[in-house]
C-alpha positions, 0 to 999 in steps of 0.5 A, a space after each residue: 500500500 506504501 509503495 502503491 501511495 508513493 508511485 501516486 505521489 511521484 507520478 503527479 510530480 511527474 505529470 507536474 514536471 512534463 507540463 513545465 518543461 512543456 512550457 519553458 520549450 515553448 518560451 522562445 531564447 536567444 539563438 545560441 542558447 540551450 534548453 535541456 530537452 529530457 525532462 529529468 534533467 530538467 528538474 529531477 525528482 526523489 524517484 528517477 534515482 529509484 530507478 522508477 520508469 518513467 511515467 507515461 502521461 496521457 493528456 486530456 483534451 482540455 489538458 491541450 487546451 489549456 496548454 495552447 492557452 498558456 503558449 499562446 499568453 506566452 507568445 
């Protein structure tokens, strides 16, 4: 049951970190500047040492939406 509360809790935080690394790839740099492009380099977390797969997220219709959105305030 613990592991199952901890698998839970780290896939949100996984969920949480795709949508914001989503949004900083979309931001656009300068030429010449670097964005890291894995996700768990990006911002690690507890469980990628662990060994964990990485989490497969599955985005809802209206998570597109709202992601659009947000890149479109951000353009």
């Amino acid at each position: 049951m613990q592991k199952g509360k901890e698998q839970e809790r780290h896939d949100a935080w996984a969920r949480a970190r795709m949508i914001a690394h989503w949004v900083y790839l979309s931001i656009p740099t300068p030429k010449g500047t670097h964005k890291e492009t894995d996700p768990r380099r990006f911002y690690p977390l507890p469980g990628d040492e662990d060994g964990m797969e990485p989490t497969v997220v599955h985005l809802t219709e209206n998570d597109i939406k709202e992601l659009n959105r947000i890149k479109g305030l951000i353009r």
